[in-house]
C-alpha positions as CSV (number, residue, x, y, z in Angstrom):
1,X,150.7,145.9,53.9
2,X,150.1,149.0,53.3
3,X,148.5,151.4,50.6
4,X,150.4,154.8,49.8
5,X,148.0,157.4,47.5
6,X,150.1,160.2,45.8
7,X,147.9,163.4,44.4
8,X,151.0,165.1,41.8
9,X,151.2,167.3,39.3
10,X,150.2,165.4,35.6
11,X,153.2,166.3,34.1
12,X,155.6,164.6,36.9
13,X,153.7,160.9,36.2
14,X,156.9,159.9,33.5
15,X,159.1,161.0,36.2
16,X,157.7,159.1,39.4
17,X,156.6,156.0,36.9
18,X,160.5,155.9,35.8
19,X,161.3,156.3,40.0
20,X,159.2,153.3,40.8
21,X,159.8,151.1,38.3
22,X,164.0,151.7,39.3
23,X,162.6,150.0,43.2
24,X,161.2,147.4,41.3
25,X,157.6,148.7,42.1
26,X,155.3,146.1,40.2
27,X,151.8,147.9,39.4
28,X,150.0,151.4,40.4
29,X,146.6,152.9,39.5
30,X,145.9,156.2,38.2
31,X,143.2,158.2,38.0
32,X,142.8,161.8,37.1
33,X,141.3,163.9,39.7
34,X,140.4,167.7,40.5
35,X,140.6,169.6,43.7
36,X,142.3,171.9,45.8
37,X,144.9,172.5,48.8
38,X,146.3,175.9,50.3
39,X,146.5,177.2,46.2
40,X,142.4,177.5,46.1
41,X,142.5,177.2,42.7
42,X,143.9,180.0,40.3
43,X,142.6,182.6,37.8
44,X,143.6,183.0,33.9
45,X,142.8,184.8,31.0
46,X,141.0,183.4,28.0
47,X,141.1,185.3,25.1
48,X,140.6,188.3,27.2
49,X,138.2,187.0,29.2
50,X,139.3,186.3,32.8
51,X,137.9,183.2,34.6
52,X,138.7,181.6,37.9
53,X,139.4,177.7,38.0
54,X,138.6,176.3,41.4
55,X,139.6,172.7,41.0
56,X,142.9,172.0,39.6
57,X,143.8,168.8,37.9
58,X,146.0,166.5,39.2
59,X,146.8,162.9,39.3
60,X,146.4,160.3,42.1
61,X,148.4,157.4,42.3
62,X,147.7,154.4,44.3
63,X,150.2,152.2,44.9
64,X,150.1,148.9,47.4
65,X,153.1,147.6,48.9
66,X,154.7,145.5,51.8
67,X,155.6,146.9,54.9
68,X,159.4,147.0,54.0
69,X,159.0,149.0,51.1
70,X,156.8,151.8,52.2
71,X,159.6,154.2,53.0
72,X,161.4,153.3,49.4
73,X,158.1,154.0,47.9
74,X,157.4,157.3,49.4
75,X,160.9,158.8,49.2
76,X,161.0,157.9,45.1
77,X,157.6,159.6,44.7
78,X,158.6,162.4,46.9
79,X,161.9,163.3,44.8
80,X,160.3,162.5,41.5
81,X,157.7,164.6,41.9
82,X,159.0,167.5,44.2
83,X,159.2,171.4,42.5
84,X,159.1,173.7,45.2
85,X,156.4,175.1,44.4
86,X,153.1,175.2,45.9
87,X,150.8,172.5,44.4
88,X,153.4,169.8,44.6
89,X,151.0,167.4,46.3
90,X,150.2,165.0,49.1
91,X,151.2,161.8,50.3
92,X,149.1,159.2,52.2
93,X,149.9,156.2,53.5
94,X,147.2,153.7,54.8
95,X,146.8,150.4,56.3
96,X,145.9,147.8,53.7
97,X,144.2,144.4,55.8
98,X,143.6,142.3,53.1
99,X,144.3,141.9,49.0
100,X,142.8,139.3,46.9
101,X,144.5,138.7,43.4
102,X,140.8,137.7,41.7
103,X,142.4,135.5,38.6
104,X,144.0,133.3,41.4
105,X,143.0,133.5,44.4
106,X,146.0,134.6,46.4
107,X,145.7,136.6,49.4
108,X,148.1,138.8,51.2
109,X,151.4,140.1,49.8
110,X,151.3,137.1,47.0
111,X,148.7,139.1,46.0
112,X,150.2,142.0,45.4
């Protein structure tokens, strides 16, 4: 198993919600986060004022799956969520050892 964690723009999470639910993906968290990459963050004017902003929003999906489907996953997020543009986001995939399901008990993909 394995657990892929996407950091995208906010306004691509209708896009790469609609991609996974069309590979059958079953369940995803999301979380609103703020950092930075290579972009450091930008500057913008306020009412005249100019102020910089060095954390930008973005969104982190996590998302575990099977083996199998770990390619499907990231491929679907990746063309959902692609502009070109700096700030796209990251993709990381990490080794998942165990899932419980709590309201049952089940371990292991079952659980997912």
């Amino acid at each position: 198993m394995k657990l892929i964690i996407a950091i995208i723009q906010p306004y691509k999470m209708d896009a790469v919600r609609e991609a996974l639910t069309e590979i059958s993906v079953s369940g995803l968290t999301v979380s609103e986060v703020r950092g930075y990459g290579r972009q450091r963050g930008h500057t913008e004017v306020y009412r005249g004022a100019e102020y910089t902003i060095n954390y930008v929003p973005k969104l982190k999906l996590e998302i575990a799956v099977d083996d199998d489907k770990v390619d499907e996953v990231v491929d679907a997020v990746t063309r959902a969520a692609r502009t070109g543009k700096v700030g796209d986001g990251k993709i990381f995939v990490i080794d998942l050892d165990a899932v419980t399901r709590i309201r049952t008990g089940e371990t292991g993909v079952q659980a997912l």
